[in-house]
C-alpha positions as CSV (number, residue, x, y, z in Angstrom):
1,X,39.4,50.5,-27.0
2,X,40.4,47.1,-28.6
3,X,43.0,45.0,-27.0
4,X,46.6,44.8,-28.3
5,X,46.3,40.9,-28.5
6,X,46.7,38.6,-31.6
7,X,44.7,39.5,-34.0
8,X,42.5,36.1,-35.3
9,X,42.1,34.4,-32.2
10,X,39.5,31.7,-32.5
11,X,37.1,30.1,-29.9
12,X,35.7,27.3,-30.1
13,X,31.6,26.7,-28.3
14,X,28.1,25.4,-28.5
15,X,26.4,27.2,-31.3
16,X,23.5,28.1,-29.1
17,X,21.1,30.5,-31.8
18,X,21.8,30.2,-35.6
19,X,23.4,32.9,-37.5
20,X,27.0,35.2,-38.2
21,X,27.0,38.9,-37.1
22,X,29.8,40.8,-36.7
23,X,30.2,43.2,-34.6
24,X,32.2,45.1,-31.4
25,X,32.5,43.8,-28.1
26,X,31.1,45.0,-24.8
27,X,32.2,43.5,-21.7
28,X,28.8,42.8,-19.4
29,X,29.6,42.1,-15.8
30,X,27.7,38.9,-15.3
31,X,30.3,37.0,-12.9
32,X,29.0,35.2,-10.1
33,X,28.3,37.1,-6.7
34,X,31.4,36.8,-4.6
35,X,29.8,35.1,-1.2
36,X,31.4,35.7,2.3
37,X,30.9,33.1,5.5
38,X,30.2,34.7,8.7
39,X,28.5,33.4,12.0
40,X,25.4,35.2,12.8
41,X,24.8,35.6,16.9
42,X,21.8,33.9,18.3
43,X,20.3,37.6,18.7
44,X,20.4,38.4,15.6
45,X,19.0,35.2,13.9
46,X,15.6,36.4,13.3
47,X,16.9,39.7,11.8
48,X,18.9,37.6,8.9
49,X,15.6,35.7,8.4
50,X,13.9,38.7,7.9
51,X,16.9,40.1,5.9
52,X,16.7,36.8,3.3
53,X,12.7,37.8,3.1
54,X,13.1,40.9,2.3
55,X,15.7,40.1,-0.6
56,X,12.9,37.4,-1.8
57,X,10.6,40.1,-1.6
58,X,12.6,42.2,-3.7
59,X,13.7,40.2,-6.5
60,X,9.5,38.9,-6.9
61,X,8.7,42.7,-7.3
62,X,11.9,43.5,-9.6
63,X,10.9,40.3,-12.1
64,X,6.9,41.3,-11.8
65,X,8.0,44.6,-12.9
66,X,10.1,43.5,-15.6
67,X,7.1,41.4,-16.5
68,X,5.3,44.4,-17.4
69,X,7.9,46.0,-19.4
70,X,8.8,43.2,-21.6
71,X,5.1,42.7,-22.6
72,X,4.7,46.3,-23.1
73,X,7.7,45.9,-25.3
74,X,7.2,41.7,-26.9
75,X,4.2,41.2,-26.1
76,X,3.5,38.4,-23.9
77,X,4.4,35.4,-25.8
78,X,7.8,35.6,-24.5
79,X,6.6,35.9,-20.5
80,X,6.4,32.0,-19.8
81,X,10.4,32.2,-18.7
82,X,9.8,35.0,-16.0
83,X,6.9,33.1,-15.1
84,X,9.3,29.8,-14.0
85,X,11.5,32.7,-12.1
86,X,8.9,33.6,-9.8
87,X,8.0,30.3,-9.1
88,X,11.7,29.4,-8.7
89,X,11.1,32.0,-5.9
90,X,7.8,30.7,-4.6
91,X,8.8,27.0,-3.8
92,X,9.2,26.6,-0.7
93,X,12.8,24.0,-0.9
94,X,14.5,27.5,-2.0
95,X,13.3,29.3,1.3
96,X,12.4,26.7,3.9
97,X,16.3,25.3,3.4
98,X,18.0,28.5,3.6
99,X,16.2,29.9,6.9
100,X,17.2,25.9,8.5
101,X,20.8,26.7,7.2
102,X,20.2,30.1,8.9
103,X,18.9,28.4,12.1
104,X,20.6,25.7,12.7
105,X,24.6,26.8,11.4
106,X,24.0,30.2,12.6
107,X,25.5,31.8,9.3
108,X,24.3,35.2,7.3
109,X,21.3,35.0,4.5
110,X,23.9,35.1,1.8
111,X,26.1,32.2,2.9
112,X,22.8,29.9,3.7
113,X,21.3,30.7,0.1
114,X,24.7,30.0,-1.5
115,X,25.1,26.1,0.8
116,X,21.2,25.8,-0.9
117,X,22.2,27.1,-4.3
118,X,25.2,24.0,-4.3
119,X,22.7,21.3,-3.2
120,X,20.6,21.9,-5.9
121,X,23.5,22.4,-8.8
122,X,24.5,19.4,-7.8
123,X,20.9,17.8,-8.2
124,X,20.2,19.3,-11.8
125,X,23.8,18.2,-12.3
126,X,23.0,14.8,-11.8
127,X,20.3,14.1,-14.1
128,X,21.2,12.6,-17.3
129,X,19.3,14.1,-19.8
130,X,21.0,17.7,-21.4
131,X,18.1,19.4,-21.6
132,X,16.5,18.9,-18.1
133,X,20.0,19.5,-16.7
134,X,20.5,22.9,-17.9
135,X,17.3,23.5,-16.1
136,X,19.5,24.0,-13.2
137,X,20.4,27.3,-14.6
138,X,17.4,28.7,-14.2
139,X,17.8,28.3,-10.4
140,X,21.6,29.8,-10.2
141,X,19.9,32.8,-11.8
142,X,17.1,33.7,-9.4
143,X,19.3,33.3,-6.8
144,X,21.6,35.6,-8.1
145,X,19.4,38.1,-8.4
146,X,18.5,37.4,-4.5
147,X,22.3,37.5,-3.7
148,X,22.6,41.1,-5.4
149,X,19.8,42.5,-3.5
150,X,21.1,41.2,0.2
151,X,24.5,42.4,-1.2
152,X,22.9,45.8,-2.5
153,X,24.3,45.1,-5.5
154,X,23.3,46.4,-9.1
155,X,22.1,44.2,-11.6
156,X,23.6,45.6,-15.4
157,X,20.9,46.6,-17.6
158,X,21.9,45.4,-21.0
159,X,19.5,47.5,-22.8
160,X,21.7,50.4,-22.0
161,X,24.2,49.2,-24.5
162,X,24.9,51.5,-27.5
163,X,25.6,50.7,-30.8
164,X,25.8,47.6,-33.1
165,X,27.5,45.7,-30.0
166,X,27.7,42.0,-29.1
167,X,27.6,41.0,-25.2
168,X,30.3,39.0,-24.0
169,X,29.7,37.7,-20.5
170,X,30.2,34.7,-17.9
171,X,26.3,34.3,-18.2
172,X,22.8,35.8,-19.0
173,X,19.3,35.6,-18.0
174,X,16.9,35.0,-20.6
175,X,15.5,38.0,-18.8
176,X,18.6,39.9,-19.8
177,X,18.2,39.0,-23.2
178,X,14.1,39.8,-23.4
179,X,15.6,43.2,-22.5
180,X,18.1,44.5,-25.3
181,X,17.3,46.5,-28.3
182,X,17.7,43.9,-31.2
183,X,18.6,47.1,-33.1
184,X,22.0,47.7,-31.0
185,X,22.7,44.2,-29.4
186,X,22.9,41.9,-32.8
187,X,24.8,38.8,-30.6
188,X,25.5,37.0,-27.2
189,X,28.8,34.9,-26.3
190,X,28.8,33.5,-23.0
191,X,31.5,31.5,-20.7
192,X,28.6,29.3,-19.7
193,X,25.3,27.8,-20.9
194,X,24.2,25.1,-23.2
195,X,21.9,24.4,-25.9
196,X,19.0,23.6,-24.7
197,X,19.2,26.4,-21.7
198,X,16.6,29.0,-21.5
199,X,18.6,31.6,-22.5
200,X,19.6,29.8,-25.9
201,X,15.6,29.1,-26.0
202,X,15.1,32.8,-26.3
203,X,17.7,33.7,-28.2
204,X,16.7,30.9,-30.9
205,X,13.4,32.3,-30.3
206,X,14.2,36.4,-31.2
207,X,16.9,35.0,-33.7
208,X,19.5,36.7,-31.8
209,X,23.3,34.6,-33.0
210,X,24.6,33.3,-29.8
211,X,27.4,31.5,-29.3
212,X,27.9,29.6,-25.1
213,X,30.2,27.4,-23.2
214,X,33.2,29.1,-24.3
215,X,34.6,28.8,-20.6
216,X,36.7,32.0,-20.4
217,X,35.8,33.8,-22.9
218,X,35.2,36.9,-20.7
219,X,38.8,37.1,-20.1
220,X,39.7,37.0,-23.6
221,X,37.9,40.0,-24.7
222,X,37.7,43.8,-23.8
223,X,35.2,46.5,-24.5
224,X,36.0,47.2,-28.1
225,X,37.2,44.7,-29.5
226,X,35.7,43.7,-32.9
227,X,34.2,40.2,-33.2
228,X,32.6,37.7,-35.3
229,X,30.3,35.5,-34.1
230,X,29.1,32.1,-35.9
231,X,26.3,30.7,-34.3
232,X,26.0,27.8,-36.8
233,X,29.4,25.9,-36.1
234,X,29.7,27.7,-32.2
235,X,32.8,29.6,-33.3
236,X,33.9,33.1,-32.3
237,X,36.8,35.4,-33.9
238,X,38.2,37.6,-31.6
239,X,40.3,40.8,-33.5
240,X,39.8,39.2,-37.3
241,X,42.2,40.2,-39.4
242,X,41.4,41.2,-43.1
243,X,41.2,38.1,-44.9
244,X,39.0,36.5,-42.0
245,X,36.8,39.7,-42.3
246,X,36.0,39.3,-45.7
247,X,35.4,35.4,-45.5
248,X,33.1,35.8,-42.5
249,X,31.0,38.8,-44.5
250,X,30.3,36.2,-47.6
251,X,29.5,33.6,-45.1
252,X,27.1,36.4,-43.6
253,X,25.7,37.3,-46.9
254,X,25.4,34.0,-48.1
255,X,23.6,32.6,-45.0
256,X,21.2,35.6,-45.2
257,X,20.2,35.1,-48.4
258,X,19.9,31.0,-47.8
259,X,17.8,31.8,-44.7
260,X,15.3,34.1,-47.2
261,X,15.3,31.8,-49.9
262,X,13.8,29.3,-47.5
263,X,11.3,31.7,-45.7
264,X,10.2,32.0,-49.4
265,X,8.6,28.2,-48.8
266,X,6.4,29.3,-45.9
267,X,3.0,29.5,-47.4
268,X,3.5,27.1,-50.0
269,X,2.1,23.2,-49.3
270,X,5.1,20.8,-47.8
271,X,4.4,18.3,-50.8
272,X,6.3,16.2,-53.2
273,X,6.0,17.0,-57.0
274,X,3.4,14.5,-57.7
275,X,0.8,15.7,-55.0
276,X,2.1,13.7,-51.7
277,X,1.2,15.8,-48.7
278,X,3.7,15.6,-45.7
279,X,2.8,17.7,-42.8
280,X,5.8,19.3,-41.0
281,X,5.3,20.7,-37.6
282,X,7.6,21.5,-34.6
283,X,8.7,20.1,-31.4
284,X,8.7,22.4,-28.7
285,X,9.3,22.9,-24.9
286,X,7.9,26.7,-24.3
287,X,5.4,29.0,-25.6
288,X,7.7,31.4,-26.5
289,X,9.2,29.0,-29.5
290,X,5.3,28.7,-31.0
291,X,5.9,31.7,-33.1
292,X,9.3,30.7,-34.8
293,X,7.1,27.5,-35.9
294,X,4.4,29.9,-37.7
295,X,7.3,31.9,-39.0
296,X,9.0,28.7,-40.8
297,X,5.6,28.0,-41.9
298,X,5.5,24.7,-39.5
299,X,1.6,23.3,-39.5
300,X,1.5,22.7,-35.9
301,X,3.5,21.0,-32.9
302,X,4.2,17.7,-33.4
303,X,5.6,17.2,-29.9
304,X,4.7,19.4,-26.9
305,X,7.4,18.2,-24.2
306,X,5.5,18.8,-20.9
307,X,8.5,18.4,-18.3
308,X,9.4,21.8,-17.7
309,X,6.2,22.2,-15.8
310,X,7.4,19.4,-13.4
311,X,11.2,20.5,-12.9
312,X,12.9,21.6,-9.9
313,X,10.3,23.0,-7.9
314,X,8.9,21.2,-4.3
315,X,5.5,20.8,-5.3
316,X,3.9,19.5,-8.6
317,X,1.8,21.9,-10.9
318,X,-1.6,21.5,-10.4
319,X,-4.4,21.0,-12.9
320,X,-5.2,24.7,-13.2
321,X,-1.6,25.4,-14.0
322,X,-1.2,22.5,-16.4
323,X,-4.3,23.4,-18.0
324,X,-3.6,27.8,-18.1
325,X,-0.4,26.4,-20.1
326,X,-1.4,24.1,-22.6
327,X,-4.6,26.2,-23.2
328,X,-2.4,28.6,-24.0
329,X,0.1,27.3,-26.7
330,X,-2.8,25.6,-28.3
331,X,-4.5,29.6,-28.5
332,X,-1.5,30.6,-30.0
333,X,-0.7,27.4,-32.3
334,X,-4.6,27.5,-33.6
335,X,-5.9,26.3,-36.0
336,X,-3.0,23.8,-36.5
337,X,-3.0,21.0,-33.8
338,X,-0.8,20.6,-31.1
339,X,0.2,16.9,-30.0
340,X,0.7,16.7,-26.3
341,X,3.3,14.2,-24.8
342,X,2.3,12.6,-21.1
343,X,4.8,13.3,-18.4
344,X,8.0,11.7,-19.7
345,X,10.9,11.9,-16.7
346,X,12.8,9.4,-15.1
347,X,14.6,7.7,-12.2
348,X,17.1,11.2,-12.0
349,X,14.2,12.3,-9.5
350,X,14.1,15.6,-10.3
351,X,10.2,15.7,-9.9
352,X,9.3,16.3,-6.1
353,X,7.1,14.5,-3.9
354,X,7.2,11.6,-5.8
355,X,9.3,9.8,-3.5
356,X,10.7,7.3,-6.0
357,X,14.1,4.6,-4.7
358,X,17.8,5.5,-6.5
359,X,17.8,3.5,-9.6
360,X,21.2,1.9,-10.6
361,X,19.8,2.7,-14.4
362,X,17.3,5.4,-15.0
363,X,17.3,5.4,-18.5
364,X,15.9,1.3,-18.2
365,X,14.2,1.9,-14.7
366,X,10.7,3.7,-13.5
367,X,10.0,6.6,-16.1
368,X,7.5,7.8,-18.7
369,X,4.6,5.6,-18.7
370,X,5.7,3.6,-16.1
371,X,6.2,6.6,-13.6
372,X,2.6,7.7,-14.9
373,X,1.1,4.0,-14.6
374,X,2.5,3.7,-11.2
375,X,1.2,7.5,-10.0
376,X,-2.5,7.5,-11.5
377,X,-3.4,11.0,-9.6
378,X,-0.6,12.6,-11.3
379,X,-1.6,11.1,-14.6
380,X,-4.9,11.9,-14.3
381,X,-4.1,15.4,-13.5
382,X,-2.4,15.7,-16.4
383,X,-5.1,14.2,-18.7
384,X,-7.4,16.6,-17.2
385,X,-5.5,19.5,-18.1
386,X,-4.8,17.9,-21.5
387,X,-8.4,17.5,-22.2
388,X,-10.2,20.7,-20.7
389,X,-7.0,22.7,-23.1
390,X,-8.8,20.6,-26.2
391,X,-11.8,22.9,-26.7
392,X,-9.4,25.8,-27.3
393,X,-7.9,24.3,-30.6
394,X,-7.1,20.7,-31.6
395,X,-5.2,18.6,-29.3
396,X,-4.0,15.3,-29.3
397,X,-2.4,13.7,-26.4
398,X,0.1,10.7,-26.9
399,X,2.1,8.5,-24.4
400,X,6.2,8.1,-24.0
401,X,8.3,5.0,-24.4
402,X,5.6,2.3,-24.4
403,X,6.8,-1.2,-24.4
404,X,3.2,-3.4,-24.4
405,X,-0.3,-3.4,-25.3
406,X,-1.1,-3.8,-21.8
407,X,0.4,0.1,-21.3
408,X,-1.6,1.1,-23.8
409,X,-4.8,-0.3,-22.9
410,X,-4.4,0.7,-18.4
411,X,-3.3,4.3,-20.4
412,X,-6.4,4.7,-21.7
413,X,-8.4,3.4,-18.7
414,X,-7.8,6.6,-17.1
415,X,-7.5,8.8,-19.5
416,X,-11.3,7.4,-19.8
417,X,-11.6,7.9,-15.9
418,X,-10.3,11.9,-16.5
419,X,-12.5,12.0,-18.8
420,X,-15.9,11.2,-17.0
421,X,-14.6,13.2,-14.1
422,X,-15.3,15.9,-16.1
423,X,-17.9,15.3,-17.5
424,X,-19.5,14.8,-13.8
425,X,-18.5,18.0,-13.6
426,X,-20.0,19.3,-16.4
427,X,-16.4,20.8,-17.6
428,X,-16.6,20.6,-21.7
429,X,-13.5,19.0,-23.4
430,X,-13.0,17.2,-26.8
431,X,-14.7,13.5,-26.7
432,X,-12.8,13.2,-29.9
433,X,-9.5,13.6,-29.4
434,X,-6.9,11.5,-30.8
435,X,-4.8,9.1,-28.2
436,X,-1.6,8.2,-29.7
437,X,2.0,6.4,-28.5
438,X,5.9,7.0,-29.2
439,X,7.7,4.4,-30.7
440,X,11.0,4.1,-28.9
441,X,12.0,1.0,-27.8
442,X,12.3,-2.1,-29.8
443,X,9.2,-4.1,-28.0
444,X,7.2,-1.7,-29.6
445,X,9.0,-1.7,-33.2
446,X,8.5,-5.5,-33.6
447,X,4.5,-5.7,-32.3
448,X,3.6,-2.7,-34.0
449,X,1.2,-4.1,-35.9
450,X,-0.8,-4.9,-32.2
451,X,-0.1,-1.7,-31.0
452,X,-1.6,-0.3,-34.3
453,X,-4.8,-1.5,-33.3
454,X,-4.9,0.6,-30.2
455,X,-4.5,3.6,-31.0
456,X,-5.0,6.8,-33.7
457,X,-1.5,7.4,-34.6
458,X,2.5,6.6,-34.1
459,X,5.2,8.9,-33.1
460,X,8.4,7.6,-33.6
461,X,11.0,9.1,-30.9
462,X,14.3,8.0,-33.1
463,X,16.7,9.6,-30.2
464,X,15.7,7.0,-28.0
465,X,14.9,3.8,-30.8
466,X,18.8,4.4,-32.0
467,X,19.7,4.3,-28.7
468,X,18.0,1.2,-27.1
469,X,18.4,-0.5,-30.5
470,X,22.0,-0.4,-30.6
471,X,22.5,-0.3,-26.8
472,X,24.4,2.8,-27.5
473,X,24.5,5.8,-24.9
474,X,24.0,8.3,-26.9
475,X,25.3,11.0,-24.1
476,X,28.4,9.4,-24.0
477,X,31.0,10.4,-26.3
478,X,33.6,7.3,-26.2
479,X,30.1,5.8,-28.3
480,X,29.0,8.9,-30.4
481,X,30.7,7.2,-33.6
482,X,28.2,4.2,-33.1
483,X,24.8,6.2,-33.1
484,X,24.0,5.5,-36.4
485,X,20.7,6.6,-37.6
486,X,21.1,5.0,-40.9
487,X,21.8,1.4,-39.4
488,X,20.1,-1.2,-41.2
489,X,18.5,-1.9,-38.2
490,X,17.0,1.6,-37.7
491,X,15.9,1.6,-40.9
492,X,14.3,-1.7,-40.9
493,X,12.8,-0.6,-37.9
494,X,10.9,2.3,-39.5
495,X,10.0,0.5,-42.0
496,X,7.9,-2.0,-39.9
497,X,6.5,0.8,-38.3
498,X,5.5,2.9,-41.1
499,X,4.0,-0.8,-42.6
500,X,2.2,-1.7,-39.5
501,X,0.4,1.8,-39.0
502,X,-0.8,1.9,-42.8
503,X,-1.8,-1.6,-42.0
504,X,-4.3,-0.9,-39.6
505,X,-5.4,2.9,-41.2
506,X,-3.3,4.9,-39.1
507,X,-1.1,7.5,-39.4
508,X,2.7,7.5,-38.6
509,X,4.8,10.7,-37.4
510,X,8.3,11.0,-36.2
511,X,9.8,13.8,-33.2
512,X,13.4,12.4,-32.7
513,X,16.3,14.6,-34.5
514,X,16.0,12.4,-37.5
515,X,13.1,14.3,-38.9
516,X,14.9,17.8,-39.0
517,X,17.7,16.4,-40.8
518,X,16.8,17.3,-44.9
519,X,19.0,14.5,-46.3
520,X,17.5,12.5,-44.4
521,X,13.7,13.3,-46.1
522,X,13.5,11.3,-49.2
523,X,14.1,7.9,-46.9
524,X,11.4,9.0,-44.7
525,X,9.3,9.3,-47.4
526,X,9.9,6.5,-48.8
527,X,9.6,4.3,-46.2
528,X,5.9,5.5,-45.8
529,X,6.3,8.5,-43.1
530,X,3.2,11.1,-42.9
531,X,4.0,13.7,-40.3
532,X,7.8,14.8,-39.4
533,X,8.5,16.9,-36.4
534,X,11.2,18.9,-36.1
535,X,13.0,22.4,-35.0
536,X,11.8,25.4,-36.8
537,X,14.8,26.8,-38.4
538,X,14.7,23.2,-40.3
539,X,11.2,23.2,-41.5
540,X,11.7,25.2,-44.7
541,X,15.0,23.0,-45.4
542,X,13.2,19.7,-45.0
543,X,10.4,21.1,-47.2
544,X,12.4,22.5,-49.7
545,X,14.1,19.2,-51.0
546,X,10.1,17.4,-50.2
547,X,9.1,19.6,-52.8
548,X,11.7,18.8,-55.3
549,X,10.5,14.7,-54.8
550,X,8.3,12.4,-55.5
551,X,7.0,9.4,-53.8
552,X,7.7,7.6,-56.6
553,X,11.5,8.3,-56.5
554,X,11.2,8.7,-52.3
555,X,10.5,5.0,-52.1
556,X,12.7,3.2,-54.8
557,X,15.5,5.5,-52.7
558,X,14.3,4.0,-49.6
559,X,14.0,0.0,-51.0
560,X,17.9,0.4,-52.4
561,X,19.3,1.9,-49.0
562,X,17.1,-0.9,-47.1
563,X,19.4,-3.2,-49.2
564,X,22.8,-2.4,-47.6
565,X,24.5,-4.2,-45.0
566,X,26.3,-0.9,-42.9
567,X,25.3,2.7,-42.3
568,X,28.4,3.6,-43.9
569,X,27.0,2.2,-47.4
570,X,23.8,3.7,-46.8
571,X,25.3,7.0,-46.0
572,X,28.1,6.9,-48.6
573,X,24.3,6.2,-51.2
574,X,22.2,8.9,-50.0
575,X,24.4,11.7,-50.2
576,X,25.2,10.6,-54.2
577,X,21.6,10.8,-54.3
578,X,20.8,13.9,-52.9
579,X,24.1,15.4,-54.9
580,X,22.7,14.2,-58.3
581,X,19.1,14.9,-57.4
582,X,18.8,17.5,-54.7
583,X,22.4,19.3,-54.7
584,X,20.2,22.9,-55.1
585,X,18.3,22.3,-52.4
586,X,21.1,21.9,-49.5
587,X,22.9,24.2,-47.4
């Protein structure tokens, strides 16, 4: 029954999974497991061990079998996610510091796991970056699942909700979401979560709306009520009333039809009216996002982040592993390329046995390159992997955050010595692929035109080249009004760049959140720009207003807004521009 409360309350949260669906609430109980101290006698020690064991246990042979019933059901393209589960319960940091806590304190299974649980929330909580830190959720959730079993609890099956319903709880599990009929649950809203978490991975990738970080949203809402939820501006409308009904069911309708209007561009070349070709691929983190790419017609991945494979587990992947992955996503991205990024991490020290100092200032300190350059085993590892995945599709394999030639050329040392290490043992691997470099900092930007000469192609990473070019955090929001992508000096930037890769016969992409931006396309065309990488859901926007340009136009656009003096002039240009020119083509 829907609550008595005010009709039209609004919430306000991260729009997770693009989208508006409307529908009724049901209440999922996804609180966290209520934990109990208690000293353990010294007889009864090895009991509790066994206890926690047996839970482990457990919780491998519930996730293996779920395993087999989501790939019966999706196939297996989503499976990579329970895959990081189990190994969440494999590493041995997980287990060997709950049976010490077990030991040494003398305290039950479930308090031990819980003390181990907070140490490492407060490591992922640590690291900087947004999308590494809501890695840590991935933990909290296996151990959850271990905490019901010792507590004999029952984990909620979502699929067993009826009707056109939308899931309001404290949390979910990507697993919980790989579950649902897409036919009854048509939307998520969750207390916790973030953007770039698994769940909101999955739910992006199954184009389920979700809406997360609402805080207390679960208290807000009983089973019944009737809700709207907007996963494009992260709002939810508890109890609409009439007026806020209607609006929401135009937006719905409206956004619908947009969304198939674009799918309509899928097959057709991402060119400009007078025959430029620009390719537009996707950036990804997991193999389940590949298809979403295909499906907004993306022509391959333009950047492959390769850090999940390195996060929060006590031992580092081996080659094998690398290699089963990467093989993979380039199988399933075939016969487009897909461009591989080098281990790019940092001074947070979320990668184990690397055994690296505290670093007053990560973000300037040992990471990407240098963190490779300095651990050549790891490197090489990698490069291995990289290359032995190459004669499954194309590959090519660039390097993060390069500052000198002398990177560059020690880079491609070993990459060299990976390479005859395989050939010694007669393993068979592309001798052609590409070796490429991000553009991010602003030692690169100005000798580009040496750099050019090293390498097969550029990749401009535009997060991190706003932010070290106008010493602006861009995590911090006191400073979000000064990350300016139009800055003269960002644009000036690309432009020397683009210049210097043409120069030398190269060709020049860009991966930061620039790319997926569609106003933003006629300047990067015009400034010279071959490849843009992006998120799928903005590939058919980007190529809908590149087909409705030319190059001609795209670069006398660029020349005028290369002319102003503030962002705010080239801003306040572009948008009269895409009005007068474009204004069919935007949202």
């Amino acid at each position: 029954m829907a609550s008595e409360k005010s009709k039209n309350r609004i919430f306000r949260g991260i729009g997770a999974s693009p989208g508006i669906v409307i529908g009724e609430a049901r209440v999922a109980d996804r609180n966290r497991v209520v934990v109990v101290e208690t000293t353990v006698p010294a007889a009864e020690i090895a009991s509790e061990i066994e206890r926690f064991h047996d839970a482990l246990r457990k919780a491998k042979e519930d996730l293996l079998s779920l395993k087999e019933q989501i790939s019966r059901k999706r196939g297996t393209e989503h499976l990579y996610v329970i895959d990081t589960h189990l190994m969440i319960l494999d590493d041995t940091m997980l287990t060997t510091e709950t049976v010490s806590l077990i030991e040494q304190e003398r305290i039950n299974a479930e308090a031990a796991l819980h003390r181990t649980l907070k140490k490492f929330k407060e490591f992922f909580e640590g690291i900087e970056d947004e999308y590494l830190r809501e890695r840590g959720s991935d933990v909290e959730t296996v151990v959850e699942r271990v905490l019901r079993n010792m507590l004999g609890q029952r984990h909620e099956i979502l699929c067993e909700a009826e009707g056109r319903v939308v899931i309001v709880a404290h949390d979910l599990s990507p697993s919980d979401i790989l579950q649902i009929d897409k036919e009854k649950v048509v939307g998520f809203v969750t207390d916790l979560g973030g953007k770039t978490s698994h769940t909101a991975i999955v739910s992006r990738s199954l184009e389920i709306p979700a809406v997360v970080g609402l805080e207390k949203i679960t208290g807000e809402v009983v089973d019944g009520d009737p809700i709207i939820v907007d996963g494009n501006k992260g709002l939810v409308v508890v109890n609409p009333d009439e007026e806020t009904f209607r609006d929401y069911l135009q937006h719905k309708q409206y956004y619908e039809y947009r969304e198939k209007e674009f799918l309509k561009l899928k097959d057709l070349p991402a060119e400009t009216v007078d025959g430029q070709r620009i390719a537009l691929k996707g950036n990804v983190e997991f193999i389940e996002e590949v298809p979403s790419i295909k499906k907004h017609g993306g022509e391959g991945i333009g950047l492959y982040r390769t850090e999940m494979l390195f996060l929060g587990r006590s031992t580092l992947p081996d080659e094998e592993e690398q290699f089963r992955t990467y093989a993979e996503i380039v199988r399933q991205m075939a016969p487009y390329p897909v461009t591989i990024r080098t281990l790019d991490v940092g001074g947070d020290k979320f990668v184990a046995d690397l055994n690296l100092d505290d670093e007053l200032n990560p973000a300037l300190g040992l990471r990407a390159i240098r963190l490779s350059l300095r651990c050549p085993d790891l490197f090489k590892t990698q490069l291995r992997a990289i290359l032995r995945a190459s004669t499954f599709g194309t590959v090519r394999v660039f390097f993060p955050m390069i500052s000198g030639v002398g990177e560059i050329r020690s880079a491609k040392i070993l990459l060299e010595e990976a390479k005859q290490e395989l050939r010694d043992a007669s393993v068979p691997f592309d001798e052609n692929m590409e070796i490429g470099i991000m553009i991010e900092t602003p030692s690169a930007v100005i000798i580009a035109d040496l750099l050019a000469r090293e390498v097969d192609f550029f990749s401009v990473g535009t997060n991190d080249l706003i932010q070290y070019s106008l010493a602006i955090d861009r995590t911090n929001e006191h400073l979000s009004h000064l990350y300016e992508p139009l800055h003269p000096a960002v644009l000036r930037s690309l432009k020397i760049v683009a210049d210097a890769a043409h120069n030398e016969g190269i060709y020049v992409s860009m991966c930061g959140e620039m790319a997926g931006e569609p106003n933003y396309l006629p300047i990067l065309l015009g400034l010279g720009f071959d490849e843009l990488s992006m998120n799928a859901v903005s590939i058919p926007k980007v190529k809908r207003i590149l087909r409705r340009c030319s190059r001609s136009e795209a670069e006398s656009l660029a020349q005028q807004a290369l002319s102003f003096s503030t962002a705010t002039e080239v801003d306040s240009y572009l948008q009269s521009q895409i009005v007068t020119r474009f204004s069919d083509s935007i949202d």
